[in-house]
C-alpha positions as CSV (number, residue, x, y, z in Angstrom):
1,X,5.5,-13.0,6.9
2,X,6.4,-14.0,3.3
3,X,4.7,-17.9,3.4
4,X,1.7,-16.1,3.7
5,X,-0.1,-16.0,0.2
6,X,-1.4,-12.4,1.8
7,X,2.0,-11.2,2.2
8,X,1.7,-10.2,-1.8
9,X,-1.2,-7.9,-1.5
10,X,-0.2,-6.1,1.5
11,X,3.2,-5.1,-0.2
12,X,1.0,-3.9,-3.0
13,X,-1.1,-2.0,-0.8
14,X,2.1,-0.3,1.1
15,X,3.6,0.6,-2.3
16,X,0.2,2.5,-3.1
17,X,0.0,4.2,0.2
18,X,4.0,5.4,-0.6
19,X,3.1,6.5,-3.9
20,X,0.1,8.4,-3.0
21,X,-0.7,7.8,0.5
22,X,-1.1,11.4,1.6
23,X,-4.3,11.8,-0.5
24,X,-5.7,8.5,1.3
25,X,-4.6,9.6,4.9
26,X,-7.1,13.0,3.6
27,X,-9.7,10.8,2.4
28,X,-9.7,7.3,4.4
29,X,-8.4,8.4,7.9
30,X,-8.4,5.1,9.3
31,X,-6.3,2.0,10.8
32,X,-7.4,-0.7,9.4
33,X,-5.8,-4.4,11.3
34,X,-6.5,-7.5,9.0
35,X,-6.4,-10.7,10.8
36,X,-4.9,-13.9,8.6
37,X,-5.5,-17.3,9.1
38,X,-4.4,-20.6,7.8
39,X,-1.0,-19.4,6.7
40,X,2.3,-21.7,7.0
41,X,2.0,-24.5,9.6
42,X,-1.6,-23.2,10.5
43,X,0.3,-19.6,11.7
44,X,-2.1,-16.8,11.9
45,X,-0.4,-13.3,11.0
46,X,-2.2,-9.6,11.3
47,X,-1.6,-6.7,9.0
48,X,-2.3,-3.4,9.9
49,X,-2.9,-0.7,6.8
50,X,-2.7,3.1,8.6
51,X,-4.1,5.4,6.2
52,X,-4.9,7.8,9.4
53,X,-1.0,9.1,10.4
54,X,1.4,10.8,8.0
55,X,1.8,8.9,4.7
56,X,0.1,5.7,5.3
57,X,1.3,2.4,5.6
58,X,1.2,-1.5,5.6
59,X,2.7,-3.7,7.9
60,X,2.7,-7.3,9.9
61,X,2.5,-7.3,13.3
62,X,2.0,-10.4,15.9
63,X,-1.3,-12.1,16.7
64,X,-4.2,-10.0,17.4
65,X,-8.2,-10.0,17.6
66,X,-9.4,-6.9,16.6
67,X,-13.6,-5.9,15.2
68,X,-14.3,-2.9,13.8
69,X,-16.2,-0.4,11.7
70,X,-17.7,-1.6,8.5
71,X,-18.7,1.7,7.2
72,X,-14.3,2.6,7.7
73,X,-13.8,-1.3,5.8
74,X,-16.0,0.2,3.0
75,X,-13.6,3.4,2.6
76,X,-10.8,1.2,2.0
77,X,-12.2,0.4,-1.7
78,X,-10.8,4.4,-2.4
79,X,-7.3,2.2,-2.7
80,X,-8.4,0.9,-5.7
81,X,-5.6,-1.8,-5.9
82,X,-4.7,-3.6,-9.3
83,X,-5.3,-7.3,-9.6
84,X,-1.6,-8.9,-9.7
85,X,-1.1,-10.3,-13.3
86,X,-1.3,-14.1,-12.8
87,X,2.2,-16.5,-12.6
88,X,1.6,-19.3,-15.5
């Protein structure tokens, strides 16, 4: 879902999880799902970030409600992702 402004950090966050995501599978072992609203034409879009199976990985997926564990949100911070250098 590229018009989402999301889209940006989620390919960020699979390009970590291919670089080292066998060390966060170790350490996180969670799926995370991260519901997005207010995209393009009021669209919502959800992205899932597996850091339980294999490798990791980010991806979109349909619509979806999903609630879950904040103390497995908090473990997500081990990603330690760099802010994206600003477009001026």
């Amino acid at each position: 879902m590229e018009g989402f402004k999301a889209h940006a950090v989620f390919q960020e966050i699979n390009k970590k999880l291919q670089e080292e995501g066998e060390q966060f599978v170790k350490k996180i072992g969670g799926v995370f799902a991260f519901k997005v609203k207010d995209g393009p034409n009021g669209q919502e879009a959800v992205w899932y970030v597996d850091v339980k199976n294999g490798r990791g990985c980010a991806f979109f997926q349909g619509k979806l409600k999903i609630t879950g564990n904040m103390g497995m949100a908090m473990k997500l911070q081990s990603l330690q992702l760099q802010p994206a250098k600003a477009k001026l």
